[in-house]
C-alpha positions as CSV (number, residue, x, y, z in Angstrom):
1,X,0.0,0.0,0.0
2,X,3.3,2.2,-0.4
3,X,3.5,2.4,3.5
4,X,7.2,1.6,5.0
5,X,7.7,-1.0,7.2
6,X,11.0,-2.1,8.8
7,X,12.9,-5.1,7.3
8,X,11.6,-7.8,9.9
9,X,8.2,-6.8,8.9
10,X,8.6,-7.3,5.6
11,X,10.4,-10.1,6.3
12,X,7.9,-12.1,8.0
13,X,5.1,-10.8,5.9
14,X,6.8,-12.6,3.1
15,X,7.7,-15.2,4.7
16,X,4.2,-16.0,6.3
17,X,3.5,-16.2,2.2
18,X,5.8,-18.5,1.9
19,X,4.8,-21.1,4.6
20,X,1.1,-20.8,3.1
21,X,2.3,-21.6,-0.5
22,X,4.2,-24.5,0.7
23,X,1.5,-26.5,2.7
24,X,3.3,-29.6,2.3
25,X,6.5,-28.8,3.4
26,X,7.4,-29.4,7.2
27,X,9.2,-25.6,8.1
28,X,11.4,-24.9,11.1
29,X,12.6,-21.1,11.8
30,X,16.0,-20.6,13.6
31,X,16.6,-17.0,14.8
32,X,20.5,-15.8,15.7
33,X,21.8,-12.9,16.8
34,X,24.4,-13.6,19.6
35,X,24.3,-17.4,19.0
36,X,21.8,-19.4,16.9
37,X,18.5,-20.5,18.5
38,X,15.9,-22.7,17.4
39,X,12.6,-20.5,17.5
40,X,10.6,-23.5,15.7
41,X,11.6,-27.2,15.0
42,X,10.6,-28.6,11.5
43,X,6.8,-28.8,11.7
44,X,4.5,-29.5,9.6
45,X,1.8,-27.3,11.7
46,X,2.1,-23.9,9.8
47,X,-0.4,-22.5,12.2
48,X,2.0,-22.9,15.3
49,X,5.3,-21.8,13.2
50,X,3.7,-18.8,11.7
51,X,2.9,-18.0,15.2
52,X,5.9,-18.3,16.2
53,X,7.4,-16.5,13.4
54,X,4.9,-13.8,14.2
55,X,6.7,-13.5,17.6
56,X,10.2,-13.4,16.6
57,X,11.6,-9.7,17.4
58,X,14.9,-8.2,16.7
59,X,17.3,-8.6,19.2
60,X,15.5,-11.4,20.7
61,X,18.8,-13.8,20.4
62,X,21.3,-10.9,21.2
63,X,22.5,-7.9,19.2
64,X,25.5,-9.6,17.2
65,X,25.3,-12.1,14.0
66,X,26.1,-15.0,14.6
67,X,25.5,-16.3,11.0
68,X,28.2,-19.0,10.6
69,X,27.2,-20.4,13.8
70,X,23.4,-20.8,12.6
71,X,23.9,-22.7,9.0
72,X,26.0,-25.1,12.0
73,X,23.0,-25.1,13.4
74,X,20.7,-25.7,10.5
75,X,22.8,-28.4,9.2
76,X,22.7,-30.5,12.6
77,X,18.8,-30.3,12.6
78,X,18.7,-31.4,8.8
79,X,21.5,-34.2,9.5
80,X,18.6,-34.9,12.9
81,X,16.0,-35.1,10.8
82,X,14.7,-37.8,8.1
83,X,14.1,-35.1,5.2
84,X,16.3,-35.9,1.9
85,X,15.1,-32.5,0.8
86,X,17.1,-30.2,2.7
87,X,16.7,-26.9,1.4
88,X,18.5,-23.5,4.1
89,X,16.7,-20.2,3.3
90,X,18.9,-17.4,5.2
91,X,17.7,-13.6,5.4
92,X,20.5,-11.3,6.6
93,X,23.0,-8.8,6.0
94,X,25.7,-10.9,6.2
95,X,28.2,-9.6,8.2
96,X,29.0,-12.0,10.8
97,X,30.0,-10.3,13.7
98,X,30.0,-13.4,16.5
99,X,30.4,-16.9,15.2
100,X,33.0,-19.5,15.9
101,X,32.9,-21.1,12.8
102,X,33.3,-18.5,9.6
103,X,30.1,-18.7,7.2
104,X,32.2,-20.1,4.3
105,X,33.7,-22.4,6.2
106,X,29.9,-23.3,7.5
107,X,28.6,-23.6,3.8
108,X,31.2,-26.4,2.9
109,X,30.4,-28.3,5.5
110,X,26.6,-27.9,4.3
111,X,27.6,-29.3,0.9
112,X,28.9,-31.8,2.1
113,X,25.9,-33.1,3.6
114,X,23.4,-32.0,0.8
115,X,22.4,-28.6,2.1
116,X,21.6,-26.4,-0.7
117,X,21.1,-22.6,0.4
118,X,19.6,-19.6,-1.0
119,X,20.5,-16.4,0.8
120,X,18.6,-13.4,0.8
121,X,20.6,-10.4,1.4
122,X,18.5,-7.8,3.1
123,X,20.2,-4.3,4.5
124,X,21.4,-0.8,3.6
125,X,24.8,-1.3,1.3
126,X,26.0,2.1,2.1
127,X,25.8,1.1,6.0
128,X,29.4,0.7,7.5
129,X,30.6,-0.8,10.9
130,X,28.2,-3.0,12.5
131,X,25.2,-2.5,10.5
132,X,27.4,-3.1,6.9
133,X,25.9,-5.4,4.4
134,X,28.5,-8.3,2.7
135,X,26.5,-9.6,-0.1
136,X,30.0,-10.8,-1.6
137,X,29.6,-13.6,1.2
138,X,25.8,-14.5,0.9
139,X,27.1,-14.9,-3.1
140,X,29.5,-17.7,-2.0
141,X,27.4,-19.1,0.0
142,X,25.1,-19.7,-2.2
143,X,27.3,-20.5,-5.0
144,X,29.3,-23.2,-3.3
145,X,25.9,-24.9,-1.9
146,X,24.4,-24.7,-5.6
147,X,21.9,-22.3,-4.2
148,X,21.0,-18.8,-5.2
149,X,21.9,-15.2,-3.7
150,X,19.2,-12.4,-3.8
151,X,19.8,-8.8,-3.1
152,X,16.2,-7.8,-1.4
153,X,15.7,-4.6,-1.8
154,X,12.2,-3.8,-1.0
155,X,9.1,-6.1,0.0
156,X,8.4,-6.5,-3.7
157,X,11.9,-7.7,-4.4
158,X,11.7,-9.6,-1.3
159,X,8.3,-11.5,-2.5
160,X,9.6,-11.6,-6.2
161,X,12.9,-14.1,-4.2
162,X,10.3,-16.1,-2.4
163,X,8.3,-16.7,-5.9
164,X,11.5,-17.9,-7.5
165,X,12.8,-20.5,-4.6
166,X,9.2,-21.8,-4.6
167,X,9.7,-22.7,-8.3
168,X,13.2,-23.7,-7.7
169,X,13.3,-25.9,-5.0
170,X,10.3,-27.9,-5.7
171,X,9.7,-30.6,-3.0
172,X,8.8,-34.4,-3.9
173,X,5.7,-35.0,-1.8
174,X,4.3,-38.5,-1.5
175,X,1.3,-39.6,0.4
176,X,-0.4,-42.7,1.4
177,X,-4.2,-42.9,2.0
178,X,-6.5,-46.4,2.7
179,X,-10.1,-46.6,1.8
């Protein structure tokens, strides 16, 4: 409606979308900021993980970026779980400013275990300091994984990367019913 809203509005709003369009996809959200924390485990209940998506604030995990340390994270809950369709989305700016393992690093030990990860860069690039933007690493990332990188912009941008990765990475679904 050509209002402004920050970036985590925007970024739940699109990704609410998201969860809807893929009904038959079991979703978790991990949230990191200090260290990485599992806000929802993979569910297929959209109802509870949009809610608890709805809840997530900024800040709520600490006020650095522990980014590296959350694809860790990500991979150990895809290696815990019995999905061979292991697909990372990450939104940030990328400047990792707190993990112990660099990103990089973090994204060849995700190819290695069939991770494939499409980052979404979201931030001001003129920012500097803390608040910088380094889209060069979200790129790699993405590159070395065999995943995509997306500069977000705006909401429309942001919406116009969720539209792509829901044509991209397309999810074999299989279902069993008795009569």
């Amino acid at each position: 409606d050509g209002s402004t809203v920050d970036r985590l509005e925007a970024v739940k709003y699109v990704l609410a979308t998201l969860g809807d369009q893929r009904a038959s996809d079991r979703l978790g959200l991990i949230v990191f900021g200090n260290a990485p924390y599992l806000q929802s485990p993979f569910t297929e209940d959209h109802k509870v993980w949009a809610q608890l998506l709805a809840e997530t604030e900024i800040g709520m995990a600490g006020q650095s970026t522990a980014f590296g340390d959350a694809i860790g994270l990500a991979i150990k809950l895809f290696l815990e779980s019995d999905s061979d369709n292991r697909v990372l989305i990450i939104l940030t700016d990328g400047n990792d400013t707190a993990s112990k393992m660099t990103p990089i690093n973090a994204a060849d030990i995700a190819k290695l275990n069939g991770v494939e990860i499409y980052t979404i860069g979201i931030g001001d690039t003129a920012a500097t300091g803390e608040d910088r933007v380094d889209f060069d690493v979200l790129a790699a990332i993405a590159r070395r994984t065999g995943g995509e990188f997306y500069n977000a912009e705006d909401e429309a941008a942001l919406d116009a990367v969720y539209r792509r990765i829901d044509q991209t990475a397309v999810a074999d679904v299989r279902t069993q019913s008795w009569r």
